[in-house]
N, C-alpha and C positions, 0 to 999 in steps of 0.2 A: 446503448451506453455510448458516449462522448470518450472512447479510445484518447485521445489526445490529453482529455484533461484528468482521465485517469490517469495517464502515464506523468504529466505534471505532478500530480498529487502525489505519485510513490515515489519521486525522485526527491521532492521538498520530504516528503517523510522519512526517508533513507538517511538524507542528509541531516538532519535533523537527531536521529535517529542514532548515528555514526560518528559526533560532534563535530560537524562544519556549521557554518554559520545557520542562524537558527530562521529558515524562509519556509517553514510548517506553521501554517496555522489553522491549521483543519481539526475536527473533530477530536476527540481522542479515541481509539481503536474500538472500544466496546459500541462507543455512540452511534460512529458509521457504519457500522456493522451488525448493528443491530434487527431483528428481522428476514435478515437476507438469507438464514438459513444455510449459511456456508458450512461444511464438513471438513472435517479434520485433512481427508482423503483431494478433497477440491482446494485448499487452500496449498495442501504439499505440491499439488499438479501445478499451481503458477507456478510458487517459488521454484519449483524447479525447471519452468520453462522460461524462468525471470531469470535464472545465474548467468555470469556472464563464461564466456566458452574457457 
């Protein structure tokens, strides 16, 4: 996986997300994510290594 344009992609989403100007134009959530078998338990592990300190 392309680290870099992941992290591009959740910042445009966040913002997007949070009403700053709207620079998401990616998928909608179900779309990109679809397949990838993510868990409830793997998605709480980012976010919480995603918070800021």
């Amino acid at each position: 996986m392309d680290i870099t344009r992941l992290q591009s992609h959740q910042r445009a989403f966040f913002a997007a997300a949070l009403g700053w100007p709207a620079i998401y134009a990616g998928r909608d959530m179900p779309a990109a994510h679809a397949g990838l078998n993510i868990t409830d338990a793997a998605f709480d592990a980012v976010v919480a290594t995603s918070a800021p300190p």
